[in-house]
C-alpha positions in Angstrom: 0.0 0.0 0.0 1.2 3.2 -0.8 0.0 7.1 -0.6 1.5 8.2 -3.7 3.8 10.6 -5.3 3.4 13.4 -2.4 7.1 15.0 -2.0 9.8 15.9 -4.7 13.2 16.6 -3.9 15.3 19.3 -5.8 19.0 19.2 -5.5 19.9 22.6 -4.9 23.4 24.5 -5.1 22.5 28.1 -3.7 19.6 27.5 -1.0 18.9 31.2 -0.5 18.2 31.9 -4.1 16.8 28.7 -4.8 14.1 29.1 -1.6 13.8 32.9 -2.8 12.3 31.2 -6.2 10.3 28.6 -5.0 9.1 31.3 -2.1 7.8 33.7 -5.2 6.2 30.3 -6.8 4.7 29.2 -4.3 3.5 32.5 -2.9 4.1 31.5 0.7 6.9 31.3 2.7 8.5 27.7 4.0 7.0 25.5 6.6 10.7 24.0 7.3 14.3 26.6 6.7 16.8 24.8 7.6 20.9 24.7 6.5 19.9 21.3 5.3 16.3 21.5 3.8 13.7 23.7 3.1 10.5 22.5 2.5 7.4 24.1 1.4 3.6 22.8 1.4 2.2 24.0 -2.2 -1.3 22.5 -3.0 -1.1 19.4 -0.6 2.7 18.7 -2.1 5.7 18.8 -0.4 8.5 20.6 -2.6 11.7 20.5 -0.9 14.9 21.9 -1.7 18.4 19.8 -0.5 21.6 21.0 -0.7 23.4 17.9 0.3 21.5 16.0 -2.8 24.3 15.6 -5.0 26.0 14.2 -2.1 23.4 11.9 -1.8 23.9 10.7 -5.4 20.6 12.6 -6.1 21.4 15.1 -9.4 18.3 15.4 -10.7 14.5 16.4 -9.2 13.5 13.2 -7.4 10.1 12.3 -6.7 9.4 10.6 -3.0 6.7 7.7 -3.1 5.2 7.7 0.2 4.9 4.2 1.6 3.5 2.3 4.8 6.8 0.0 5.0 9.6 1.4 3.1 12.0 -1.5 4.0 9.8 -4.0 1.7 9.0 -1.6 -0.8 12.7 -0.8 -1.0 13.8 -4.2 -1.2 11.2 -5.3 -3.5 12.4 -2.9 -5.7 16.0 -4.0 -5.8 14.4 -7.4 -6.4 12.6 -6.3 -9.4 16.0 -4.9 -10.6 16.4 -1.3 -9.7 19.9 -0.5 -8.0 20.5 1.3 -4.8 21.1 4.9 -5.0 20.5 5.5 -0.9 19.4 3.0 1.6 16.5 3.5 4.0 17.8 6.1 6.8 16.0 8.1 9.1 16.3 11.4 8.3 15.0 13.2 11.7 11.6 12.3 14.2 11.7 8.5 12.8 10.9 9.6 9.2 12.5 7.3 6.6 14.0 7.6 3.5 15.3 5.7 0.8 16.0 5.8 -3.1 16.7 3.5 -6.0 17.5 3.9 -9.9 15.5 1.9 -12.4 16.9 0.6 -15.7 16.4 3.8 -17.5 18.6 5.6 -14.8 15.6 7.8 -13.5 16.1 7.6 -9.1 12.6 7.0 -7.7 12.5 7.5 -3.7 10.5 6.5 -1.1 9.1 8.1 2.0 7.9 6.5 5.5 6.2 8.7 7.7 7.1 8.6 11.3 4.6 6.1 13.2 
């Protein structure tokens, strides 16, 4: 069971101009500013921007399937023969995330809410 396509993740190189941007876009201001991440809520979506992305093996806008067990969905994934760009990790508050590539190179990543 999943929720969807609910979050994407820009890799960002300049967070102040980049959340300056999305800030004008999204006429409102983010829910979460940090050195790290900022997030915003735009129409029940979570747009986030991450600096540390391309650190993260992440170079493109990624979009975060939110899941009910990650772990399975992740692995279940490999099995079906995507590779491992990030394994599950808790990013903060016991939200998990993970990602994977498919054959075509395109990184899909997955969300688990804290529960």
């Amino acid at each position: 069971m999943n929720d969807g396509v609910q979050t994407i993740i820009f890799p960002i190189q300049d967070l102040e101009k980049g959340k300056a941007l999305l800030a004008l876009l999204a006429g409102a201001e983010p829910y979460m500013d940090e050195p790290y991440y900022v997030g915003f809520k735009i129409g029940g979506q979570d747009v986030g921007l991450d600096p540390g992305a391309r650190d993260k093996g992440l170079t493109h806008p990624t979009p975060y399937w939110h899941v009910a067990d990650i772990r399975a969905k992740y692995q279940a994934l490999l099995d079906g023969g995507a590779t491992s760009v990030q394994d599950v990790r808790d990013v903060g508050g016991g939200k998990l995330v993970a990602s994977v590539r498919d054959g075509e190179g395109n990184v899909i990543g997955l969300i688990q809410d804290a529960g």
